[in-house]
N, C-alpha and C positions, 0 to 999 in steps of 0.2 A: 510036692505041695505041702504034706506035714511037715518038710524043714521050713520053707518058707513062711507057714502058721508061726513056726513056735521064734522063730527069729523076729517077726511081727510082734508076735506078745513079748517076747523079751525087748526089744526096744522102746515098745509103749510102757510097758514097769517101770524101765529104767527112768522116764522122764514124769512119773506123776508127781514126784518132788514137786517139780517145775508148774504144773499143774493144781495145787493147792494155794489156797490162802490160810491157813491155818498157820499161826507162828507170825503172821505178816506184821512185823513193830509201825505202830502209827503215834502220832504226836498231837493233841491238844495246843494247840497255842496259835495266835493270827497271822502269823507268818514269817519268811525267811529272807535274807537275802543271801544270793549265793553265785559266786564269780565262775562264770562260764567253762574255764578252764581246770576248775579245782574242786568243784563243788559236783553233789549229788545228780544224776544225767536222765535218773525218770522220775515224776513229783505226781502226787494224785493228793488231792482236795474235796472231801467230800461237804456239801455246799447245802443246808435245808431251803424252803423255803423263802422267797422274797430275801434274801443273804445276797449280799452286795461283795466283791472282789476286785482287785487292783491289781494288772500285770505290768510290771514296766520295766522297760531295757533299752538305755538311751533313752532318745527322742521317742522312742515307739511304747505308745499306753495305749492300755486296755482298760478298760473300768466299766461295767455292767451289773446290775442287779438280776438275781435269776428267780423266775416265777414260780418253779419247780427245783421239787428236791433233784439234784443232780451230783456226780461224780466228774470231775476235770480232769484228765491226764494232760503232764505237760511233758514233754521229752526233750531231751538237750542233744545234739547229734554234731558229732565231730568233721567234718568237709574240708580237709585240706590246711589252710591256718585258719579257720571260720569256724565259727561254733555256732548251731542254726537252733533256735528256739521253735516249738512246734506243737498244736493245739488245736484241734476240729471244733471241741466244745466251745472255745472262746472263739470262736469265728476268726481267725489268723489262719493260714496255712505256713509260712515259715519267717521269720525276721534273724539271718544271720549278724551277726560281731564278731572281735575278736576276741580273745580270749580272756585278755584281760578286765572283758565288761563284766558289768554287773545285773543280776537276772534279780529284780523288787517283784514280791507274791507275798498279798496283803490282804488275806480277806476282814472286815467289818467284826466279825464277833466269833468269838474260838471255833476252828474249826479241826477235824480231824487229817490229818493229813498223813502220808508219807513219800519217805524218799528210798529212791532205789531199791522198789519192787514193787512189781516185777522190773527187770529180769532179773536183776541181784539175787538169787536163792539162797546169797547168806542172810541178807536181810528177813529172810522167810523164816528161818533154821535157828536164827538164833534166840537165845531168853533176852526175858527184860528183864532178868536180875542179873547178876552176879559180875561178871567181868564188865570193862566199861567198852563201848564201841561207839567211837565218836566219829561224828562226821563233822565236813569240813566246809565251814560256814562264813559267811561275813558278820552276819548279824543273827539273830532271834528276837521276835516280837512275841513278849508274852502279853496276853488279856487279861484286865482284872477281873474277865467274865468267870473267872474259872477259881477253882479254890488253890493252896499252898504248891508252889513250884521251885524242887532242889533240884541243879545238876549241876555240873560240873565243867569247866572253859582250861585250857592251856594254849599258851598264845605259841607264835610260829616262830619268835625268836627272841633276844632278850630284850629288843626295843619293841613290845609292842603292849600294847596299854587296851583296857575294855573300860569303851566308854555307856554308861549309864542314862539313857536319858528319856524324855517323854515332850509333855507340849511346852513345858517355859523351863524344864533341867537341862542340864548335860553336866555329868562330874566322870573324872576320869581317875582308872585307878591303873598303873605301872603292872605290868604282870610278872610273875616270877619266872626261875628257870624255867626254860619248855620243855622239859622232860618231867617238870610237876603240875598236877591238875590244883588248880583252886575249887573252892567250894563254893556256890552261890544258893541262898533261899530267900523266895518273894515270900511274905506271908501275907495272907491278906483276909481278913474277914467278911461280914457280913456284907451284901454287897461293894466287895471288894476294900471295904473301911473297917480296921486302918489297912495302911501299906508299909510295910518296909522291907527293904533287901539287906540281906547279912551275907559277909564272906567275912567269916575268921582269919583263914590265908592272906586275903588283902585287906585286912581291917576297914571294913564295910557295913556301916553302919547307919542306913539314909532312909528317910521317910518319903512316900513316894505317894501320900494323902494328895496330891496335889495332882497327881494322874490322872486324866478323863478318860481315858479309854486303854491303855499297854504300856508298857517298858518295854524300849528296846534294850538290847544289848550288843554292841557292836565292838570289832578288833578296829584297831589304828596301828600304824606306823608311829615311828618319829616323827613325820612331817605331816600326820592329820593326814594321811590316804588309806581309805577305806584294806582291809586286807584280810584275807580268809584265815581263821584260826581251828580249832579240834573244841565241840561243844559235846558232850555227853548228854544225851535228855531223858529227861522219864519219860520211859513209852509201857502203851497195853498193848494186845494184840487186836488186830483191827477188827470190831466190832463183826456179828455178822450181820446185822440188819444198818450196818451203814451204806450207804448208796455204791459207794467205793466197792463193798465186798462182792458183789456180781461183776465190778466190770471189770476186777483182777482175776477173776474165774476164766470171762467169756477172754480175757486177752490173753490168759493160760493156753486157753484151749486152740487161738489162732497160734499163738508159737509153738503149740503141739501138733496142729496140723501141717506147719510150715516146716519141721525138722522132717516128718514123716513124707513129705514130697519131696525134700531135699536129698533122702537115700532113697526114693525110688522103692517103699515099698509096700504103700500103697497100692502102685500098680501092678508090683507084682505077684501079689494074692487076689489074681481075678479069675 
């Protein structure tokens, strides 16, 4: 019985890692898009009040406004050649594609979000300083709701170009080798005036006064097709009084109960 105790506590230790949200990087900004195949596979969007959101893939949209502060987990799940999209909160149960779709999550006014974590525990683990850890995106939408935004884009190959744009721009800029990070920064003032984006690496110099609500920024091809690139973001760690921070807890705690009936030993400390 005492080995069986202490084999129990030694494999519940082992997984409180997995079991915290402390460290968890989360992101300020309206939203992502992110290609099924290549892109980040758990997303959590934490949503206040009356805050409005946009899910779209393919033909299939979601768009609701939520009356209550709430927390959104969306999952992305691999089936075969299908990659199936998935979400209780947004009243969907699953909308598979294939691989090469594209997954648009757009909420209304900056929201906190992140990607892959849980269950990624490097995502938990890691700093928001020091080394760069990019993920791998089509686009970013930032909000002028927010104050000064630097980070950092390397495109996927030597033809692939970050285009800029909002409700009446679009300018495009050639990216460098892909083994080198450009530099980008929104600066933006008092409600959100002025605006402009700088990249020294791409000689980037644009006024963006003319934005009503975000800049996107999104990778292309040669031939104008959308295509996932490596974006670096400023992240904090995930607040604790955001809505999100309870339900990375309580979804801790199922995939800690779920390893623990998986070895059977639960039952057998009865």
């Amino acid at each position: 019985m005492k080995l069986r105790l202490k084999l129990l506590l030694s494999f519940a230790l082992s997984l409180l890692p997995l079991c915290s949200t402390q460290g968890c990087k989360s992101y300020q900004v309206r939203g992502f898009i992110i290609q099924l195949d290549s892109g980040p596979r758990n997303i959590t969007v934490s949503l206040e009040k009356n805050q409005n959101m946009d899910l779209k893939l393919a033909h299939y949209r979601v768009s609701r406004t939520f009356r209550e502060r709430m927390c959104h987990v969306i999952n992305i799940k691999k089936r075969g050649p299908w990659f199936c999209v998935e979400s209780e909160t947004l009243s969907f149960t699953e909308v598979c594609r294939r691989g090469g779709e594209s997954l648009h999550l757009f909420s209304y006014a900056s929201a906190t979000w992140t990607l892959d974590c849980p269950p990624d525990s490097g995502s938990r683990t890691l700093s928001c300083s020091g080394d760069l850890h990019p993920l791998r995106l089509q686009a970013v939408l930032l909000g002028l709701d927010s104050g000064d935004f630097a980070f950092k884009w390397r495109p996927n190959d030597m033809n692939t170009s970050v285009l800029l744009s909002w409700e009446t721009v679009g300018e495009v800029y050639k990216g460098r080798n892909p083994s080198e990070w450009s530099d980008f920064l929104v600066s933006r003032g008092v409600s959100g005036r002025p605006c402009r984006v700088y990249s020294e690496a791409l000689n980037v110099n644009l006024s963006c006064d003319a934005a009503k609500e975000f800049v996107s920024f999104g990778s292309f091809n040669e031939v104008f097709i959308s295509v996932a690139s490596d974006f670096a973001l400023p992240c904090e760690y995930l607040p604790e009084d955001s809505a999100c921070s309870d339900t990375l807890k309580r979804y801790s705690g199922k995939m800690f109960h779920r390893n623990m009936l998986r070895h059977n030993i639960i039952t057998s400390v009865s």
